[in-house]
Phi, psi and omega in degrees: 000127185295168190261000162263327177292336187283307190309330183265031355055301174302300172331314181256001169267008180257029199007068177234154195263194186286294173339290208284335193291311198276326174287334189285347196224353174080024190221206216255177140305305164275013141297344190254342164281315123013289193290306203288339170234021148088005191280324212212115175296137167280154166289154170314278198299006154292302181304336187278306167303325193269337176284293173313307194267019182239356180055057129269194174254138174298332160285358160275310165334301193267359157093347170326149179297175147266155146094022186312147178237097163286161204285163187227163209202000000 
C-alpha cells in the first residue's frame, strides 16, 4: 500500500471526513484529496500534523518496517 493509500485509510477508520480532516489542518478538502490520491506531495510539517491528529507515526504512514537498524558510525 502506497503512503497516500494509507493516508485515506488511516482517515476513514479515525471516521473523519476530507472535510473535518482539512478544517483540523486550516487548509481545502480539496488539498487533503490532493494527498490522499497521490497527485500533490506533502511537506515533512504537513506529514507531522496528519500524524498528531491521526495519533499514528509517521513511519506507519510511510510503510516503514518496525525495529529499522539504521546504519550508526
Amino acid at each position: 500500500m502506497e503512503y497516500y493509500e494509507k493516508l485515506k485509510a488511516i482517515r476513514e477508520d479515525q471516521d473523519m471526513t476530507q472535510q473535518e480532516v482539512a478544517e483540523a489542518l486550516r487548509t481545502t478538502r480539496q488539498q487533503i484529496s490532493k494527498y490522499e490520491n497521490g497527485t500533490q506531495l506533502m511537506t515533512i510539517g504537513r506529514l507531522r500534523e496528519l500524524c498528531r491528529l491521526y495519533k499514528v507515526s509517521s513511519d506507519y504512514i510511510l510503510g516503514l518496517p518496525r525495529g529499522l537498524d539504521w546504519p550508526r558510525e
